[in-house]
C-alpha positions, -999 to 999 in steps of 0.1 A, spaced: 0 0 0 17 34 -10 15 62 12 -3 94 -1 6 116 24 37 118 47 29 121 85 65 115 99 93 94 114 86 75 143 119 53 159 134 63 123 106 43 108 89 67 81 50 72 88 26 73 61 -12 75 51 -33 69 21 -60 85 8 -88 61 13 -77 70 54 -98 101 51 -133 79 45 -128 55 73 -118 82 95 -149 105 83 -172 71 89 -155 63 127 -164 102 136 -201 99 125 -206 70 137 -192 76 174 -208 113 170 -242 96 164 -242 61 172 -224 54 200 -223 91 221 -260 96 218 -270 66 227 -246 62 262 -243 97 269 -275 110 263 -284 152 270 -250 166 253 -251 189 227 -239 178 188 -209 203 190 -198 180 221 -214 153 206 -191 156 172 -161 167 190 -158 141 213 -158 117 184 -131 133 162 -107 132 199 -118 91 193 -113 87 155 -76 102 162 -72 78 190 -80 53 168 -60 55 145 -30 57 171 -44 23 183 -40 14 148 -7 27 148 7 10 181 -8 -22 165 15 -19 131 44 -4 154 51 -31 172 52 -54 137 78 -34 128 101 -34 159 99 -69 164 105 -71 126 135 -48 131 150 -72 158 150 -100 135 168 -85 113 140 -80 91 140 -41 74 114 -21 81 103 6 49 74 20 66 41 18 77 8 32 58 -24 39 75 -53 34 51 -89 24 45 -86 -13 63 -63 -3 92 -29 -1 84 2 -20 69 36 -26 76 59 -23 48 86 -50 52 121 -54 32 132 -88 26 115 -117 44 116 -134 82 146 -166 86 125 -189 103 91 -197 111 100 -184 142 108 -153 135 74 -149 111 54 -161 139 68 -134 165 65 -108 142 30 -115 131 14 -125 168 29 -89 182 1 -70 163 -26 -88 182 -12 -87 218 -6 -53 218 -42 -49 202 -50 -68 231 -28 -50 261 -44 -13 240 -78 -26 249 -69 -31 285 -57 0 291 -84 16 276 -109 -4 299 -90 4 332 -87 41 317 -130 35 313 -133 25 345 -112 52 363 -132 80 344 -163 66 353 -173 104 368 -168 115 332 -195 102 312 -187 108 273 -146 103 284 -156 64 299 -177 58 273 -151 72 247 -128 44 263 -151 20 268 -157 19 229 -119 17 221 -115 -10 244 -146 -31 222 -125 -16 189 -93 -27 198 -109 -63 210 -120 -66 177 -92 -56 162 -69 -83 179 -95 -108 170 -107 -98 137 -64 -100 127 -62 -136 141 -86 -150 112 -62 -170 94 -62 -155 59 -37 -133 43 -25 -105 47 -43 -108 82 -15 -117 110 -35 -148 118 -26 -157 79 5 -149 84 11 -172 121 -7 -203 102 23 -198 77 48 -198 99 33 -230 117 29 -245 86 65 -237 73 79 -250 106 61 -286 103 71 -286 65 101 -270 64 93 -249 37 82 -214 33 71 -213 -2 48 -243 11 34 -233 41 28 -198 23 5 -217 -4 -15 -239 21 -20 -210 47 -37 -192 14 -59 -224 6 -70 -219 43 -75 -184 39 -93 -183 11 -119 -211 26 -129 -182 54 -130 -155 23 -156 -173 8 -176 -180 42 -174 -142 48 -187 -132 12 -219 -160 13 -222 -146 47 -225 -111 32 -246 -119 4 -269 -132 30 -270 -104 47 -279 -88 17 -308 -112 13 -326 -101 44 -322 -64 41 -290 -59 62 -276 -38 28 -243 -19 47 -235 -43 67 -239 -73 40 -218 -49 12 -192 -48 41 -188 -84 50 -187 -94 15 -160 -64 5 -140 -74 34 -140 -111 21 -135 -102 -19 -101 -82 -3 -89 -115 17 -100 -134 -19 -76 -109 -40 -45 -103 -10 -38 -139 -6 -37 -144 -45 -11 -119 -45 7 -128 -15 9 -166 -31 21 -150 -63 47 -128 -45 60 -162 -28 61 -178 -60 84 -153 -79 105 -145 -51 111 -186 -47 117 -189 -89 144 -159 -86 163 -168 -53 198 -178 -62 190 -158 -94 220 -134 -96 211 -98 -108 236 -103 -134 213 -131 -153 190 -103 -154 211 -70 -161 215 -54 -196 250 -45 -204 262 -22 -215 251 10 -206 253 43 -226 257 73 -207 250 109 -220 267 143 -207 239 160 -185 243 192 -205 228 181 -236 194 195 -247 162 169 -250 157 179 -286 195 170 -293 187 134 -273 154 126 -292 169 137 -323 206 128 -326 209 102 -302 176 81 -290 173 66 -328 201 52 -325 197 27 -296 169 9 -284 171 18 -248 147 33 -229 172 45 -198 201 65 -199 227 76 -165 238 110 -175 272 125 -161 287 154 -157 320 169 -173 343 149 -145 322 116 -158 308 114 -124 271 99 -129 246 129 -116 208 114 -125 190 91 -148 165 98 -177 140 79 -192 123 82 -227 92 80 -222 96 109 -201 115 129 -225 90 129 -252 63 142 -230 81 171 -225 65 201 -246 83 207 -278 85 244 -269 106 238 -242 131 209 -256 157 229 -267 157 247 -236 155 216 -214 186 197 -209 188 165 -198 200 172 -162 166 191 -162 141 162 -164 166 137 -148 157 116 -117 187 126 -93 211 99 -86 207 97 -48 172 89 -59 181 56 -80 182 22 -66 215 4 -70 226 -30 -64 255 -54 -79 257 -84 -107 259 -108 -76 224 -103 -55 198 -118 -56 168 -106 -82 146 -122 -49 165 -99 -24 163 -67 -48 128 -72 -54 122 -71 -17 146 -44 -10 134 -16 -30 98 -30 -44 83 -5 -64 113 9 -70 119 -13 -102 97 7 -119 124 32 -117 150 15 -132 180 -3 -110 216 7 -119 243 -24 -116 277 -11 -101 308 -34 -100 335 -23 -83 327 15 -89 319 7 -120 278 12 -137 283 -20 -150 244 -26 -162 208 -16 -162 178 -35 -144 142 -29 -155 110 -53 -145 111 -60 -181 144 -78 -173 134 -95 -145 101 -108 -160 121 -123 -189 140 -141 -162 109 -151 -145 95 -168 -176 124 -188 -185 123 -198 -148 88 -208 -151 90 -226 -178 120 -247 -170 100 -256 -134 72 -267 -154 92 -284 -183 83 -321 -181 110 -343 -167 121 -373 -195 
């Protein structure tokens, strides 16, 4: 999940939130402002009424927060590197570089999220029960403590990319032996309570219960669609491990002096190689960005022979790297969505090749079809 809007660092761990945080956060504040405050509290004014609940939809979300926090540091412990953590529509999502080195480890790090979902829900009850003089601030507690119970429970379903998904995985990988294994059996599991939670939406729907049925059944099509993924993600990361990068890497790499115009480059130089990145350098040969075609030729013609290439480029700081001898399974999970960028292949010192998920999914194929090649 890719963060929309930057809230911070946190224990040098960046903080981010989506978008689709904004509805759930707007649908938590009306429906504590006029479900749950009402209804306990009764006699208050809306002002207080309202106010109340945004003070609980922000505590909510730092629930939320404590929850994906303490996947991250356990994460961290194990050696595990932690990119960051997005708060969106479902909760929120720790964003993990590389994967756990024994069931062990995955189990820790997944059954975290639910204790401390748990020990969140006990503080807020004792804080419920010591504010029992204030009304709205008890029942305000009283309600995260139910939230956070569900939370902890809700996460130990066993279906991907719930935690409870995640600790059948590692109890499955521990009896087996095998992650890729006990990855593709927790999903068969998973998807068995997906199903059950769509029929049990559609019923819903059947007798009237529209919002909550539509819910249920949303909720259920997500599980369906993020344990596909997470199986797929298993499987190419298992195809490319022990997959150098250099298998992968096109070689060599034209570079292009940062000072030249875009009209010169689309004109003079891009017709003559098929390429679709270019490192640019500066006078001293020292590499300052990367540029890519296709955004070149969006560039308005009016301003190409104005533009030159160290214009448009990506800075260099901002490119992934990596050498001919990783792993394409250990870049993938190191940078991510950073592929999409480009990866440049230093040796030595020396930009020795290019990486592009073009690359790698040529790799993948031939590794797919040589694992499914029959065996004479």
């Amino acid at each position: 999940m890719t963060p929309s809007i930057r809230l911070g660092r946190l224990f040098g761990i960046e903080i981010g939130a989506n978008w689709s945080l904004v509805f759930i956060f707007a649908l938590v504040t009306w429906t504590v402002a006029t479900a749950v405050l009402p209804i306990d509290v009764p006699g208050q004014g809306p002002l207080v009424y309202w106010l109340t609940a945004v003070i609980g939809a922000v505590l909510f979300y730092v629930c939320l927060l404590a929850h994906e926090f303490s996947h991250a540091l356990v994460a961290r412990s194990h050696g595990v590197k932690v990119e960051g953590i997005t708060l969106w529509l479902f909760g929120g999502v720790s964003k993990l570089e590389g994967e756990p080195t024994s069931a062990r480890s995955e189990a820790l790090i997944a059954g975290v999220g639910p204790l401390t979902s748990f020990v969140v829900a006990a503080l807020a009850f004792g804080i419920a029960l010591a504010t029992q003089g204030t009304a709205l601030v008890s029942v305000l507690f009283s309600w995260l403590t139910f939230v956070n119970l569900a939370l902890g429970l809700f996460n130990l379903v066993p279906a991907f990319p719930l935690d409870g998904g995640r600790l059948l995985s590692s109890l499955l990988w521990w009896r087996s032996g095998n992650r890729q294994r006990g990855v593709h059996n927790a999903v068969r599991v998973g998807r068995v309570f997906a199903y059950l939670m769509i029929a049990a939406g559609v019923l819903e729907l059947f007798f009237g219960q529209v919002a909550n049925g539509l819910w249920i059944a949303f909720i259920g099509w997500f599980l369906l669609s993020a344990a596909a993924s997470e199986e797929a993600g298993s499987n190419i990361r298992a195809l490319l491990r022990s997959v150098p990068v250099s298998a992968a890497m096109r070689s060599p790499v034209v570079t292009l002096p940062d000072w030249v115009t875009v009209e010169q480059f689309l004109e003079s130089v891009a017709p003559n190689h098929s390429f679709t990145t270019y490192p640019i350098h500066e006078p001293s040969g020292k590499l300052t960005g990367v540029v890519r075609l296709s955004d070149l030729v969006r560039l308005p013609a009016a301003d190409r022979a104005t533009k030159h290439l160290i214009d448009v480029a990506r800075p260099i700081a901002d490119v992934p790297v990596t050498n001919p001898r990783e792993d394409l399974s250990a870049l993938i999970q190191r940078i991510g969505a950073g592929l999409e960028q480009r990866v440049l292949v230093f040796d030595n010192g020396a930009l020795v090749g290019i990486v592009s998920p073009a690359d790698v999914a040529r790799v993948l194929t031939l590794r797919q079809s040589l694992t499914a090649a029959p065996k004479a």
